[in-house]
N, C-alpha and C positions, 0 to 999 in steps of 0.2 A: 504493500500500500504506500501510496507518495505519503511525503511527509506531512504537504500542506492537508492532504485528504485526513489524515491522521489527526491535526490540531483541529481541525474545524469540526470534525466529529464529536471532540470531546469535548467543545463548547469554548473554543477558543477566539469564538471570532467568524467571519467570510474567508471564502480562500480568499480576497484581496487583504484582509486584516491577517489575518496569520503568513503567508507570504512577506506583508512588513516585520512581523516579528523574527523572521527566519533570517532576511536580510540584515538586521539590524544586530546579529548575533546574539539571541535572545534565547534561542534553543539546543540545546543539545542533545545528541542521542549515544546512550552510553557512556558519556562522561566527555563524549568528543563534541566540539564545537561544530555544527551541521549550517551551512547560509545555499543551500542549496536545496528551493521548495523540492524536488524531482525525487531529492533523495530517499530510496524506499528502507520502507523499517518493516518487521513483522511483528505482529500488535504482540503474542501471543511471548515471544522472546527479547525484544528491546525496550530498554528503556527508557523513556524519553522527558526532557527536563526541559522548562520553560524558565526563565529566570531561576534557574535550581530548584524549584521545585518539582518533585513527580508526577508529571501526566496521569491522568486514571481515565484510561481510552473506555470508550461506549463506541459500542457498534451501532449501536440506535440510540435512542432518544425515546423516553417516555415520562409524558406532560399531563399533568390533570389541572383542567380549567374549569373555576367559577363560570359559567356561561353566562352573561347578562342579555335583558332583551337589545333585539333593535342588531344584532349579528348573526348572518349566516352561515350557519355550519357545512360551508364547502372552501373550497381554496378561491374562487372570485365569482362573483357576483356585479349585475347591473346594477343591481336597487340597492343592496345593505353590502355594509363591511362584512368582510372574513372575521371570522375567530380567530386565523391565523395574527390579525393586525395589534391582538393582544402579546400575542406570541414573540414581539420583535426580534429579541436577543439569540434567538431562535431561527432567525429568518436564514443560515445557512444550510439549514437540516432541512430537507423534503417529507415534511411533517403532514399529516392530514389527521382529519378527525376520526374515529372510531365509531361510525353509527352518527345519524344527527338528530340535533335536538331544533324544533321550528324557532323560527326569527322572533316568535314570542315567548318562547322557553328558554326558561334559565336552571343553572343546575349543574350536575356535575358532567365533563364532557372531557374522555381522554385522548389526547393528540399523540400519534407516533408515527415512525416512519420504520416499522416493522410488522410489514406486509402479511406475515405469516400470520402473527399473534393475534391481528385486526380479524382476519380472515375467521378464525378458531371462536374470538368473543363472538364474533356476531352470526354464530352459525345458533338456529334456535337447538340443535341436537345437540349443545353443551353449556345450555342449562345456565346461562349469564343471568341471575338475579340484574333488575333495573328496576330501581323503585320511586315512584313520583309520588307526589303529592301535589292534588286535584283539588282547583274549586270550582261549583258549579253554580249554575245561573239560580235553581231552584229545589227545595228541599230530597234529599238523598233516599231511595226505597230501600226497604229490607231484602225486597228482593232480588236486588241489583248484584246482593253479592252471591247467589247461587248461580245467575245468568252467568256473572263474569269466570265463576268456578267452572264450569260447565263448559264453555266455548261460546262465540258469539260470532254469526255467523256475517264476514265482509267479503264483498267482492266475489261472494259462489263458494268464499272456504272458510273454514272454521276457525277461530283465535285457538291457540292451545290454551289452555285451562290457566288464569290467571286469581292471584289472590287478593280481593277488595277489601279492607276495613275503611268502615263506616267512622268519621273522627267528631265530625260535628254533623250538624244541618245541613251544611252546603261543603264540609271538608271530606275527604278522603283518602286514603293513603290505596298505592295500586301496584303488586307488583306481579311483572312480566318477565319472560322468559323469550322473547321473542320481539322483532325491533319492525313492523311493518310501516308502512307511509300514512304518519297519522295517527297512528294505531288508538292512542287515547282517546283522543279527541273523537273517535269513531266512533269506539265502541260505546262512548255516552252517548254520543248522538244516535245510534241506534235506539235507544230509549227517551228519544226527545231531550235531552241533557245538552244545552252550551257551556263547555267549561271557558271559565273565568279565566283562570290561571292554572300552571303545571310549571313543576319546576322537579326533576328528577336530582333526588334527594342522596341516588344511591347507584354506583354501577360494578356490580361485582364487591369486590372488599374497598373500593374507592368512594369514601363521603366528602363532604366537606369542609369539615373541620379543621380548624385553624384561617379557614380561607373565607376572603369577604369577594362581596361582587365584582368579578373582573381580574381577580387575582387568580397565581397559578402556583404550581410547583412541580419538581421533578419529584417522579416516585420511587420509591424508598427500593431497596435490594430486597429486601422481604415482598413487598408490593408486588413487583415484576415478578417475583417467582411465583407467588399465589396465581397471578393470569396465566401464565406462562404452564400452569398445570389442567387450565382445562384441554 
């Protein structure tokens, strides 16, 4: 792997910013002084030092974002900002979202640019808890949660069996195992329900916590391996 491809990986910058740092004799690999972006290192055996300190290379990149309203969960958009445009520091990873959350949904949303693992979450055959929290236009039935336990039938095919509590009047917690176009907002509206608001509370072992609107974080060595085991 180049050497530039190497620092920008591990969150060092654009290959135009890490390139300055190589030229300006900033980095070394092995102990040896490297100004030569080209130069290949093997992640896996070298070691490599930016101002003396040790590199701690990522092959990927995995980002959990506060989703705020009024941003689209795609790489661009005519009408609304990317998610990505919270992402900045970020902007030299080929990052995307993992599943999306609508332009008026806020919540938890994780960005990466490993292919595979996106692939795996959002497959409904392995079972990714995503939990929201729903408000609706007008008081909530009882029997809304055996429908939603049950399946609800969109588009000619059946939801798989999701689990509703009832929180207040018009509140509700929902969770799904399966990511279709809408999916919430449908299956209320199949029982005449406008939801108010949704905001996805939960994705896998991924909450919120610590983080306010708009804020993000890299996820933890424990995190990634929890995903990484469906």
């Amino acid at each position: 792997m180049r050497l530039d491809k190497y620092l920008s990986n591990s969150g060092y910058g654009s290959r135009k910013e890490v390139k300055s740092l190589i030229k300006h004799g900033q980095v070394k690999v092995n102990e040896k002084l490297i100004k030569d972006d080209s130069f290949h290192v093997i992640p896996e055996k070298d070691l490599v030092f930016v101002n003396d300190l040790k590199v701690n290379f990522r092959q990927n990149h995995y980002i959990l974002l506060y989703k705020p309203e009024g941003y689209i969960s795609s790489t661009e958009d005519e009408n609304y900002p990317s998610v990505l445009n919270l992402v900045s520091d970020y902007r030299h990873a080929a990052l995307f979202p993992v599943g999306r959350l609508d332009v008026d949904t806020t919540g938890v949303l994780l960005l990466t640019d490993d292919g595979d693992l996106a692939h795996r979450l959002l497959s409904p055959k392995r079972h990714v808890d995503k939990v929201y929290r729903v408000t609706v236009d007008h008081s909530l039935s009882d029997k809304l949660i055996e429908y939603f336990k049950v399946g609800i039938l969109l588009d000619g095919k059946t939801t798989l069996p999701a689990t509703l509590t009832i929180l207040s009047d018009l509140e509700a917690e929902v969770i799904l195992n399966e990511g279709r176009f809408h999916q919430v907002k449908r299956m209320f509206s199949a029982f005449n329900y406008t939801v108010v608001s949704l905001k996805r509370t939960q994705f896998d072992c991924l909450t919120l916590k610590g983080l306010n609107v708009g804020e993000y974080r890299l996820l933890s060595e424990s995190e990634i391996e929890k995903l990484k085991n469906h």
